[in-house]
C-alpha positions as CSV (number, residue, x, y, z in Angstrom):
1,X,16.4,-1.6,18.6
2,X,14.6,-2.1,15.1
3,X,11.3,0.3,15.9
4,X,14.2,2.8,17.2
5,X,16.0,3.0,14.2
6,X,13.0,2.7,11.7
7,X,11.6,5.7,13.5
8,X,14.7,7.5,12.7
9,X,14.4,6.6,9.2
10,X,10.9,8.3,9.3
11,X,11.9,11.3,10.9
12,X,15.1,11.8,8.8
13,X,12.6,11.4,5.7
14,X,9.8,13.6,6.9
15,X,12.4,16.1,8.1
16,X,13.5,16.6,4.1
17,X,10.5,18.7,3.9
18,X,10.2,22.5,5.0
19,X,7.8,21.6,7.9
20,X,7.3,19.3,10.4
21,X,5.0,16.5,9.6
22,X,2.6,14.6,11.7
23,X,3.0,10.9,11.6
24,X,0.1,8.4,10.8
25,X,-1.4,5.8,13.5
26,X,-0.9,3.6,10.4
27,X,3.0,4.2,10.3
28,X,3.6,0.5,11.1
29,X,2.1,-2.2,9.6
30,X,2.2,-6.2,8.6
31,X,1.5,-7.9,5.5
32,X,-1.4,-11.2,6.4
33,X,0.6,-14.3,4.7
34,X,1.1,-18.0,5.5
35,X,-1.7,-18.3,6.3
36,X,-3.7,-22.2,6.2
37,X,-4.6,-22.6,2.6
38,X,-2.5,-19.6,1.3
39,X,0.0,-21.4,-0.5
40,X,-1.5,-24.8,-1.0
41,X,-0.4,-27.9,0.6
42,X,2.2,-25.5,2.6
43,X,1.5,-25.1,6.2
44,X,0.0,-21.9,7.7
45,X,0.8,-20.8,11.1
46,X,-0.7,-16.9,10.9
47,X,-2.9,-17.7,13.0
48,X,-0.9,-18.4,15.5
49,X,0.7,-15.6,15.9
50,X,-2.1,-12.8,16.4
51,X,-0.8,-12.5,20.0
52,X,2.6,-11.8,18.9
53,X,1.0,-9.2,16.2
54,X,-1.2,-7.3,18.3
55,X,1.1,-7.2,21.1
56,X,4.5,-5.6,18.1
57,X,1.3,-2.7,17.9
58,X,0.9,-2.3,14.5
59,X,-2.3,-0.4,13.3
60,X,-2.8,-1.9,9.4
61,X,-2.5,-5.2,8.0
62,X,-2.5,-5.3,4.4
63,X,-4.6,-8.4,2.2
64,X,-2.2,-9.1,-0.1
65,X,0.9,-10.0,-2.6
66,X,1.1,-12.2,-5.8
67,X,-0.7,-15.2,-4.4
68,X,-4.1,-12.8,-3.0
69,X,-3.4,-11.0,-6.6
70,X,-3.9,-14.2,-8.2
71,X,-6.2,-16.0,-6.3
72,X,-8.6,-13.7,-4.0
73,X,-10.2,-15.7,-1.1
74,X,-14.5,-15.8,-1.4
75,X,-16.2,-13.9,1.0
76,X,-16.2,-15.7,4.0
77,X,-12.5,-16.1,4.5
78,X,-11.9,-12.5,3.6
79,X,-13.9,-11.2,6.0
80,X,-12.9,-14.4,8.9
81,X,-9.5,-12.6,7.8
82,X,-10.7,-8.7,8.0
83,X,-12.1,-9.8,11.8
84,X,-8.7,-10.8,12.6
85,X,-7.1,-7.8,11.8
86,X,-9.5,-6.1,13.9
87,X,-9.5,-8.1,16.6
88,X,-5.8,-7.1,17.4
89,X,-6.7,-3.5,17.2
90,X,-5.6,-2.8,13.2
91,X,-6.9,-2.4,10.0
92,X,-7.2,-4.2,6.8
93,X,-5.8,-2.5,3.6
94,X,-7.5,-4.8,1.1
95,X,-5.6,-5.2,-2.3
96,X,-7.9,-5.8,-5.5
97,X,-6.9,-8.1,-7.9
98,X,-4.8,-6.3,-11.5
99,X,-7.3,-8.4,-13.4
100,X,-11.0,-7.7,-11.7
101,X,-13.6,-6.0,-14.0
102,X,-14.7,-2.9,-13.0
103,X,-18.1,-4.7,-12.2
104,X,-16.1,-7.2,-9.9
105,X,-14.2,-4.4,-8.7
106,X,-17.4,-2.2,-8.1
107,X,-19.3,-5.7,-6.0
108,X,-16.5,-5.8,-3.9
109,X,-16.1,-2.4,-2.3
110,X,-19.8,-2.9,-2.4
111,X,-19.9,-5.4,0.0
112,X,-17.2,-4.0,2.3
113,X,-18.8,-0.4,2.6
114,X,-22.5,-1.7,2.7
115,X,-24.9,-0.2,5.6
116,X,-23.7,-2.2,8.8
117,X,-20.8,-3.7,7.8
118,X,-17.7,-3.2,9.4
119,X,-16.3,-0.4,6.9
120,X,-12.7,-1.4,4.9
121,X,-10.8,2.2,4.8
122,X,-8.1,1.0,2.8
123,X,-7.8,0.1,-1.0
124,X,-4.6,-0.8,-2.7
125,X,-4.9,-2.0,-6.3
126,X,-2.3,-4.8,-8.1
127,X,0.8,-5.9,-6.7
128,X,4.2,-5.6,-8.2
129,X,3.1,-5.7,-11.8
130,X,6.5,-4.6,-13.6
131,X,8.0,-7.6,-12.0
132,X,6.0,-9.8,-14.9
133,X,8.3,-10.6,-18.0
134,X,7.1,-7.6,-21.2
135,X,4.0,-5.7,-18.4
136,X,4.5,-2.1,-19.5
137,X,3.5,1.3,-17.2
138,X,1.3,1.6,-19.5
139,X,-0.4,-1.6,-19.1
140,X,-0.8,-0.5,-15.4
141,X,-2.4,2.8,-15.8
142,X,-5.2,1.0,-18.0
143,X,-5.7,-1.5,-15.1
144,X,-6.4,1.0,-12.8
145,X,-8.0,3.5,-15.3
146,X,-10.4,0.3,-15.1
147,X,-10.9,-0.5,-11.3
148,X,-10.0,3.1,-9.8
149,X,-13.5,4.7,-11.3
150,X,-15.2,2.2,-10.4
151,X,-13.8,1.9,-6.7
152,X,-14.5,5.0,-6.3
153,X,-18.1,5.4,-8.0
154,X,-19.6,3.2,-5.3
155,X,-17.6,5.0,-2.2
156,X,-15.6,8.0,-2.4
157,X,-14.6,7.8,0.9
158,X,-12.5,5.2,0.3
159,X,-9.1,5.8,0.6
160,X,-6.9,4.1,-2.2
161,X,-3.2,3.0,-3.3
162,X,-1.2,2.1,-6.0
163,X,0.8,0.6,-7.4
164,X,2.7,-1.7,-5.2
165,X,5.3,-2.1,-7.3
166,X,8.8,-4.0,-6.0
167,X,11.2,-1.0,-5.5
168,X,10.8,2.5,-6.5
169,X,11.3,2.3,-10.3
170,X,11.5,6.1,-11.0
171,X,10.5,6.5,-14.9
172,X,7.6,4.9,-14.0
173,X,6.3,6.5,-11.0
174,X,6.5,9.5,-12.4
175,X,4.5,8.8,-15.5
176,X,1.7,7.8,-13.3
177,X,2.5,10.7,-10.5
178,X,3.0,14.1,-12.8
179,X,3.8,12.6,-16.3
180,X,2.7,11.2,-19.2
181,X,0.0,9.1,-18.0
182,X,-0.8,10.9,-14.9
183,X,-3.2,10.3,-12.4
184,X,-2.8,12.5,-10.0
185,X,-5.1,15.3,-10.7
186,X,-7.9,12.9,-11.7
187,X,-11.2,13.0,-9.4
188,X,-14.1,10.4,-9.7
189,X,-17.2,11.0,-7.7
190,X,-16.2,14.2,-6.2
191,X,-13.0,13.4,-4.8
192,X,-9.1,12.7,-5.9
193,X,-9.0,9.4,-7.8
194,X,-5.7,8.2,-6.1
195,X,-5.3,8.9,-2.5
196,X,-1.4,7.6,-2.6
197,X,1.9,6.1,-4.5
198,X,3.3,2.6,-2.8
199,X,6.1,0.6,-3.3
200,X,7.9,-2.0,-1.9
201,X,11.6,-3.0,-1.2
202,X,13.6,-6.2,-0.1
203,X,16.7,-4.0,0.2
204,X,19.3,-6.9,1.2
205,X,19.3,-9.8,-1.4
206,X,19.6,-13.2,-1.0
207,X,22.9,-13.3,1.3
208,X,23.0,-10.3,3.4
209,X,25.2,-9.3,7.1
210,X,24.1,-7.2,9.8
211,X,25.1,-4.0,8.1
212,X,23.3,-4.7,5.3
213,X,20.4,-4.6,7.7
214,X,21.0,-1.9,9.9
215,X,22.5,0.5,7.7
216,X,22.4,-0.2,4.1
217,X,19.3,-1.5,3.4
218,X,17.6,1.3,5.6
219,X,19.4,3.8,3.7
220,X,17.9,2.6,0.3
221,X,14.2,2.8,1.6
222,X,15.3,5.8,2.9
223,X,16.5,7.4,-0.3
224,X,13.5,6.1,-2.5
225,X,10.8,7.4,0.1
226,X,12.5,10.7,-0.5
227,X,12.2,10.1,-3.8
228,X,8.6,9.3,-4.3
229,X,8.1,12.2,-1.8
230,X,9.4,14.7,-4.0
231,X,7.6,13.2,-7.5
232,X,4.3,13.3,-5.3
233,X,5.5,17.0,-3.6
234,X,5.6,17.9,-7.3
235,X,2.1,16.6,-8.7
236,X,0.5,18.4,-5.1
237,X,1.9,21.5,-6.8
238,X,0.3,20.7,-10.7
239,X,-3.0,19.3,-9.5
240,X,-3.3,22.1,-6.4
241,X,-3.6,19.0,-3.8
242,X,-0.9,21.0,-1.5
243,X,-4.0,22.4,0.5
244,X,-5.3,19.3,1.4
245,X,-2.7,16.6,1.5
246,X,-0.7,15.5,4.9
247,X,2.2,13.7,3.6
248,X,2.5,11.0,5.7
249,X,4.5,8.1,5.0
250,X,4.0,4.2,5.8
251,X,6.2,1.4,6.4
252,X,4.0,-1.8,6.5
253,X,7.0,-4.5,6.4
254,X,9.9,-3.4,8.9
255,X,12.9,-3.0,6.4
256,X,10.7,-4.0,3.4
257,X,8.0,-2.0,2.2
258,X,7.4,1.5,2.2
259,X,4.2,3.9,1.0
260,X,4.0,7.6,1.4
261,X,0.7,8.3,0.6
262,X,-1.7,11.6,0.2
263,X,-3.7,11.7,2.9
């Protein structure tokens, strides 16, 4: 019943626009938390429930939230973790950290685009940044004025997000999609800097009923991926992207988190 009416959502959003739109493998996806040692002393069980995971269908897993923004597992156990994605037939969307250096930035997509490696596709950047007490837009677009480049410089195949921010806060999407500290028509190494806009949403608070679920909080995601559709629609149009931009849309967290990215 859920995957029935979230697909309804998706095609009531795609159908805003004057043509039909093909959907992306990646539609569906899951966020890799609670996992052992995630959240200190707390006890993971991800990794009991691959089976459970792969068998839902989902195509993307994304590597992060607050806790990977904070604190990004070494080497080893980020790629232990990128192997499990893959081994239930998905794909990693690896978040860099709001803080990295371009240098640490620039090392990391190194390593994870190097000759034989197992490629990572997908880049996000940061994660909910305007929830922070005082953190400005503006204090976002120099994050990723810092990291983006640099991402980009060492792969521009890469395909890359931002800025995971908690619920489409429009003022400031559209300074970063369009407006005053736009983004959108900038190109590093050949290619578009920003592949896509993301955003999150926990549409039903704290105490919630079955409406709230069903209809309700569906109908916000709904209204803000039309939203962010149209500010991105309207930076195509400045920038010229139109030509070679699918619009697809993503919904990684059934009910909670949505991205419509340029693809």
């Amino acid at each position: 019943m859920k995957k029935v009416i979230l697909l309804l959502l998706v095609a009531l959003a795609l159908s805003t626009g004057s043509n039909a739109q093909e959907l992306s493998p990646y539609l569906f996806g899951q966020n890799h938390w609670i996992a052992q040692g995630d959240e200190g002393t707390r006890v993971g069980y991800l990794h009991l429930l691959w089976p459970e995971v792969k068998e839902s269908g989902i195509k993307s897993v994304r590597i992060g939230g607050n806790g990977y923004n904070h604190y990004l597992p070494e080497r080893k156990r980020l790629s232990d973790m990128i192997d499990s994605i893959r081994n239930i037939g998905a794909e990693p969307i690896l978040q860099v950290p709001e803080d990295f250096t371009a240098i640490q930035a620039m090392e990391l997509v190194e390593y994870y685009t190097r000759p034989g490696s197992k490629k990572v596709h997908f880049w996000s950047i940061g994660n909910e940044p305007l929830l922070k007490k005082g953190t400005t837009i503006d204090q976002v677009y120099e994050y990723i004025m810092r990291i983006a480049p640099a991402m980009k410089k060492v792969d521009p195949t890469i395909t890359l997000f931002v800025f995971d921010e908690c619920e489409l806060r429009e003022e400031a999407y559209r300074d970063l999609c369009g407006g005053r500290l736009d983004i959108a028509g900038l190109k590093e190494n050949g290619v578009w800097l920003i592949d896509g806009f993301t955003f999150h949403k926990y549409p039903n608070g704290r105490d919630f009923n079955r409406d709230n679920v069903v209809f309700s909080g569906p109908e916000t995601i709904l209204n803000q991926t039309i939203l962010l559709k149209q500010i991105m629609e309207e930076a195509d149009l400045k920038h010229n992207r139109t030509k070679s931009r699918q619009g697809n849309i993503g919904l990684w967290e059934p009910f909670l988190s949505w991205r419509a990215i340029y693809c």
